[in-house]
C-alpha positions in Angstrom: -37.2 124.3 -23.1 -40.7 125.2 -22.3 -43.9 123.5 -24.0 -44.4 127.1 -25.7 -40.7 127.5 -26.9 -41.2 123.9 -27.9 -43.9 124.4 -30.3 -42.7 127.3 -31.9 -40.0 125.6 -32.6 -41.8 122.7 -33.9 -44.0 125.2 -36.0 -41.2 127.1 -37.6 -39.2 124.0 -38.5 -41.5 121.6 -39.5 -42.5 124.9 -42.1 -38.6 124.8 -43.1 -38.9 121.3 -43.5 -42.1 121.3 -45.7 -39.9 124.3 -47.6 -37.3 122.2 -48.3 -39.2 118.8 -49.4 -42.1 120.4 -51.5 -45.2 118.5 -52.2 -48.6 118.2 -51.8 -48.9 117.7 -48.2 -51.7 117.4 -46.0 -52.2 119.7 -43.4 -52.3 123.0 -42.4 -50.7 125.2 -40.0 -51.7 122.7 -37.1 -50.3 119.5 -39.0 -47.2 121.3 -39.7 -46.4 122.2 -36.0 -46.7 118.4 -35.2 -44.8 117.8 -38.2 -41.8 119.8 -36.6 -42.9 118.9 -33.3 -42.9 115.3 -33.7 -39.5 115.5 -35.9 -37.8 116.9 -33.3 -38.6 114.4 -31.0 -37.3 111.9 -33.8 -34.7 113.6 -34.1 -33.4 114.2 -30.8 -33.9 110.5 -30.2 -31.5 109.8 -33.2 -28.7 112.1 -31.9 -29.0 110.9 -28.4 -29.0 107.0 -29.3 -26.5 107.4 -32.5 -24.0 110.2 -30.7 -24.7 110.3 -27.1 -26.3 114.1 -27.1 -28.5 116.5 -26.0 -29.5 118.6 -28.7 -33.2 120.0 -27.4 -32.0 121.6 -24.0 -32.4 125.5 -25.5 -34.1 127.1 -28.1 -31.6 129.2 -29.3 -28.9 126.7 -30.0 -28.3 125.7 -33.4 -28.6 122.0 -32.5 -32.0 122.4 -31.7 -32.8 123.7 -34.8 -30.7 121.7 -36.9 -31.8 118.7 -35.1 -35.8 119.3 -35.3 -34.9 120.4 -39.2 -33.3 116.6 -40.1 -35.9 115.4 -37.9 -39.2 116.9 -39.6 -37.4 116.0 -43.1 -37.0 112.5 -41.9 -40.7 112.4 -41.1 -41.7 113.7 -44.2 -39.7 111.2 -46.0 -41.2 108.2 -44.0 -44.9 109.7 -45.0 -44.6 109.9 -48.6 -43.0 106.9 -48.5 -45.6 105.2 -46.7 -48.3 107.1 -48.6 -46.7 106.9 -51.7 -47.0 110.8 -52.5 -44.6 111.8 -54.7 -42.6 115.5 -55.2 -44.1 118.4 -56.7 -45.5 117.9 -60.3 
């Protein structure tokens, strides 16, 4: 996948990811593509150590979405858990 491709992809997810974990999150449009950027690193770290894949080869394939999704959630997660932020009030 190219660097392009890759943060598209990074934009668009870690946007799905901040969708599905609302809150009161720093950052604009520039902290959420490294949010889904960085998560999909993470995550295709996770699925390659835990179950011996490849997720991130294209960016059409649904495991390179689903897989920069779990991983921009999982980053999220970490944040407001090291921040202490909690949900949306």
């Amino acid at each position: 996948m190219g660097i392009i491709a890759f943060l598209i992809l990074g934009l668009i997810c870690g946007a799905i990811a901040k969708v599905i974990l609302p809150g009161r999150d720093p950052g604009g449009i520039i902290v959420t593509m490294l949010v889904g950027v960085v998560g999909a690193v993470l995550g295709g770290f996770l699925a390659g150590a835990l179950f011996d894949a490849e997720p991130l080869d294209e960016f059409w394939s649904l495991s390179s979405w689903l897989t920069a999704i779990g991983g921009a959630l999982v980053l999220l997660v970490l944040w407001r858990a090291i921040t202490g932020r909690r949900g949306a009030k």
